[in-house]
C-alpha positions in Angstrom: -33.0 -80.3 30.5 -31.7 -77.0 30.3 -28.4 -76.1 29.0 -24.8 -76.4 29.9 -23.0 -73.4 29.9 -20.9 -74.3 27.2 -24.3 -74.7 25.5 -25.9 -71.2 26.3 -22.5 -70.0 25.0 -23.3 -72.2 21.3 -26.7 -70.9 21.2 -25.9 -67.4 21.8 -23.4 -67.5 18.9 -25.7 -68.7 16.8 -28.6 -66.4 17.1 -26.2 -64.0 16.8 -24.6 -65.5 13.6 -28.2 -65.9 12.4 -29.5 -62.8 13.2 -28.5 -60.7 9.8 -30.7 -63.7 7.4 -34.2 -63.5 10.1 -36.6 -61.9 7.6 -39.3 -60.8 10.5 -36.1 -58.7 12.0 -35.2 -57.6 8.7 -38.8 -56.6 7.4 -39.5 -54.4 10.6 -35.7 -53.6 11.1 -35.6 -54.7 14.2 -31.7 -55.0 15.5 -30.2 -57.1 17.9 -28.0 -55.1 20.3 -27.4 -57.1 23.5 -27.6 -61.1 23.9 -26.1 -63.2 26.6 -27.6 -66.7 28.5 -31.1 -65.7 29.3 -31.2 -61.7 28.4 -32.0 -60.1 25.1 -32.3 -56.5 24.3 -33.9 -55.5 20.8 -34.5 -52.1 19.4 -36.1 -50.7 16.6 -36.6 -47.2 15.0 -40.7 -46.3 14.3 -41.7 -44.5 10.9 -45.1 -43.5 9.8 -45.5 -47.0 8.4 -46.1 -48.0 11.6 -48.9 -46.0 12.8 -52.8 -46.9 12.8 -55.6 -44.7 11.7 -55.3 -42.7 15.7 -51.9 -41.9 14.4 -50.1 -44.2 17.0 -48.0 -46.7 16.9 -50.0 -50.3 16.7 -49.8 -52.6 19.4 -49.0 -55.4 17.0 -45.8 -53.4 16.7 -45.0 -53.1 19.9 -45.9 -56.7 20.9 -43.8 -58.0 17.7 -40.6 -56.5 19.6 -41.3 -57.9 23.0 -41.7 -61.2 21.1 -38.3 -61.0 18.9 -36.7 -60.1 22.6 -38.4 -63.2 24.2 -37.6 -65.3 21.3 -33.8 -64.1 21.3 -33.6 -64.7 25.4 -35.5 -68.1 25.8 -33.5 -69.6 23.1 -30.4 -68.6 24.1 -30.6 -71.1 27.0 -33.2 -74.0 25.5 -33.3 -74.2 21.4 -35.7 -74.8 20.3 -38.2 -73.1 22.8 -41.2 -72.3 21.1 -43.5 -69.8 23.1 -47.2 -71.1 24.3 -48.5 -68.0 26.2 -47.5 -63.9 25.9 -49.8 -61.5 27.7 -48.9 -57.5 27.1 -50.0 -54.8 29.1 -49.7 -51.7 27.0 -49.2 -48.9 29.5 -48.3 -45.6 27.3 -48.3 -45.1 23.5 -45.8 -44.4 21.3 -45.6 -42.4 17.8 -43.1 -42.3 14.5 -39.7 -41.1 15.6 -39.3 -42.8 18.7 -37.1 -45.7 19.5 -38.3 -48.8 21.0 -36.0 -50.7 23.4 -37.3 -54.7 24.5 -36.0 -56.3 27.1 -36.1 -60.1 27.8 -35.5 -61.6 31.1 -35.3 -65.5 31.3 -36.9 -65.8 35.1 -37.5 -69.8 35.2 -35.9 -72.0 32.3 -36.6 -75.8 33.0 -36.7 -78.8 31.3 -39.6 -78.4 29.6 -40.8 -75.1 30.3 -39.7 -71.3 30.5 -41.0 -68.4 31.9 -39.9 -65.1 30.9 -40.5 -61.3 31.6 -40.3 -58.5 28.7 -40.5 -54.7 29.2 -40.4 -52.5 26.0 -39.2 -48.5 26.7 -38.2 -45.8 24.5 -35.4 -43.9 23.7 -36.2 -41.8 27.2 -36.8 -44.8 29.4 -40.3 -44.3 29.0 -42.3 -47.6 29.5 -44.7 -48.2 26.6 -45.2 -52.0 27.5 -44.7 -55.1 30.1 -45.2 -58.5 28.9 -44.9 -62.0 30.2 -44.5 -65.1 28.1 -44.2 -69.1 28.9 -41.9 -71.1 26.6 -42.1 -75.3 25.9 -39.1 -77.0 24.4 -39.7 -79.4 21.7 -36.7 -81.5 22.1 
């Protein structure tokens, strides 16, 4: 069933309290920067470490933010929601230096399952990505 607001509320402080301790965040430095009921935002600075052997940044990368913002946003209204479907479109590239900026939008959050749209931008509003995902709750 999904949540109560009171609940969204609980689940929000908790990602947020837990947020400091994730060690996928912490390895790739992403940050948490906006979280309420249903919307995450997620950013994270590119190095050279980053890149592939074209020099660009590699779409793991940029699908691995998408994912942290869908994981933040689904589970701020249904935890545990564990995803079972993410499709990417990567539209533009991106190199070391830039900024990436994912955005999570909770568009359908049932009982059982969740749909969600993600968009991932850089520091100049550039689109690098648009992704869809689909979320089951294991309660």
């Amino acid at each position: 069933m999904p949540a109560t607001e009171n609940e969204s509320s609980d689940y929000v402080a908790e990602l947020k309290a837990g947020e400091a301790g994730e060690p996928i965040a912490s390895f790739l430095k992403m940050r948490l920067v906006e979280l309420s009921p249903g919307y995450s935002k997620v950013t994270m600075k590119l190095t050279p470490d980053h890149t592939n052997f074209n020099g660009m940044v590699f779409g793991g990368i940029v699908m691995s933010i998408a994912d942290q913002a869908f994981a933040y946003a689904t589970n701020s209204l249904v935890s545990p929601s564990i995803a079972t479907q993410f499709n990417i479109h990567l539209i533009a590239g991106a190199g070391p230096g830039d900024e990436l900026i994912a955005e999570c939008r909770v568009i359908k959050s049932g009982r059982r399952i969740g749909v969600s749209e993600m968009t991932v931008t850089n520091q100049e509003g550039k689109l690098i990505a648009k992704a869809t995902g689909t979320t089951v709750t294991t309660g």
